[in-house]
N, C-alpha and C positions, 0 to 999 in steps of 0.2 A: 225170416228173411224177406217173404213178400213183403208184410207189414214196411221195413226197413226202407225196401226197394221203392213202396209208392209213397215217404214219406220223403227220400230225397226224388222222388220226381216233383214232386210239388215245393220244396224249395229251391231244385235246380233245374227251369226247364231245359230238355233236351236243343244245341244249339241249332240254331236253320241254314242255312247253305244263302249267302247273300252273295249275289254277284259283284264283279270287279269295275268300279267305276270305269267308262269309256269317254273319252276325247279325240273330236276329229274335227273335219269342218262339213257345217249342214246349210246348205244355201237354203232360208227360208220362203225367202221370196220365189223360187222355183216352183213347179204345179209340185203336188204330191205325188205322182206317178213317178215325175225328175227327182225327187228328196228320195223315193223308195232305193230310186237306180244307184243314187251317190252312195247308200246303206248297202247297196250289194257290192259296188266299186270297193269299199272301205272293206269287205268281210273280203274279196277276192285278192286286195293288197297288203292281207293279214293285219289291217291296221285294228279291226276288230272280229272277237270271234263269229264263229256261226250261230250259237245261240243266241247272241247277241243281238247279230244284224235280226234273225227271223221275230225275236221281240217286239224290236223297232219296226218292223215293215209290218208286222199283227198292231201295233199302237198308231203307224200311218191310216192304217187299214180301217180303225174306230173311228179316227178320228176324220174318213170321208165319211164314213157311215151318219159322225154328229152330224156334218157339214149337210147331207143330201136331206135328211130331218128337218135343222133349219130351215133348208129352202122349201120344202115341201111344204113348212110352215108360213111361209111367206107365200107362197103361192095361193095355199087354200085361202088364207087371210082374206089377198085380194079377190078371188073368183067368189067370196062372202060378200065384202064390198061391191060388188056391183051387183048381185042377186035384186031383183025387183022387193 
């Protein structure tokens, strides 16, 4: 029976738990701190859930984190460029 048992694991894997697409409206042009707000507005007016919303504000969240990177990167660039 183990035998059997790890024979259909490996031709059937166990399935995953995918979440439920989500639609709303997301002002992009907004700061990301305003985009986080509109994500908590949309989970408060049950438009979307809570796991949901706290996904999206952890992906807002990377994605200052690229943003502060970048810049840093642009910074040191320039304070390179003027070094004697």
């Amino acid at each position: 029976m183990s035998a059997a048992s790890l024979v259909l694991q490996r031709l059937s894997p166990p399935l995953r738990a995918a979440a439920e697409k989500v639609v709303f409206d997301l002002d992009q042009s907004l700061s990301l701190t305003e985009q986080a707000k509109q994500i908590m507005a949309a989970v408060a007016d049950g438009r979307i859930d809570p796991d949901t919303g706290h996904m999206l504000v952890n992906c807002i969240e990377k994605i200052a984190g690229i943003y502060a990177t970048d810049e840093l990167e642009v910074r040191l660039a320039a304070l390179e460029a003027k070094a004697p």
